[in-house]
N, C-alpha and C positions, 0 to 999 in steps of 0.2 A: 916466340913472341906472340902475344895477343893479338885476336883481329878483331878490333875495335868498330863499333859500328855508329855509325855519326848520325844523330838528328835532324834531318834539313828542314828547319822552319819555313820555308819556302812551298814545300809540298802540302802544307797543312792551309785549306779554303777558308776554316770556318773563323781562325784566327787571324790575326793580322798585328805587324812591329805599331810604335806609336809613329814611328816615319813615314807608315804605310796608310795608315789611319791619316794623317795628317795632310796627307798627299790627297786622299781621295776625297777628303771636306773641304778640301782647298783652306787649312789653316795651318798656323805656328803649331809646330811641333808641345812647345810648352800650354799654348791652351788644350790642346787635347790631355798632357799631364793635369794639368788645371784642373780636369774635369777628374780625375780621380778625387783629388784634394777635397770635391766639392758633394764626392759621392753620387756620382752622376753615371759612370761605369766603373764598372767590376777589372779588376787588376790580376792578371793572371804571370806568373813567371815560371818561365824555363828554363833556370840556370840564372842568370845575369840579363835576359832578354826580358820585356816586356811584351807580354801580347793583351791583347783585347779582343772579344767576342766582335766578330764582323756583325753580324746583323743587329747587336743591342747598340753599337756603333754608329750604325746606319740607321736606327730608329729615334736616336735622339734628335740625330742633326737633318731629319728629312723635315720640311713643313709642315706644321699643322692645319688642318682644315681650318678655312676662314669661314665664318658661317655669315652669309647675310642677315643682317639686320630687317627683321619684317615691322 
């Protein structure tokens, strides 16, 4: 018999599931898909699994500088 060796998407930082993602923006799991649709993040698959680049993730949904009005 084979000794198969199993992927744990868990150990991998720079990725993240969309429930993962979803959890750490504090939204619906389907607005994060949402944002594929809208080409807003890059869609990466591992088999059946969704991931998504954590930090392009984190750059979308962080605030943008509000600039005072002089």
């Amino acid at each position: 018999m084979r000794n198969k060796k199993v992927f744990d998407v868990s150990q991998i930082t720079e990725f993240c599931t969309v429930n993962e993602a979803a959890a750490e923006g504090r939204m619906h799991p389907v607005s994060v898909r949402n944002l594929f649709t809208r080409k807003k993040l890059t869609r990466y698959k591992l088999g059946r699994k969704t991931l998504i680049r954590r930090s392009e993730f984190m750059a979308l949904i962080q605030p943008k500088e509000i600039r005072a009005q002089d």
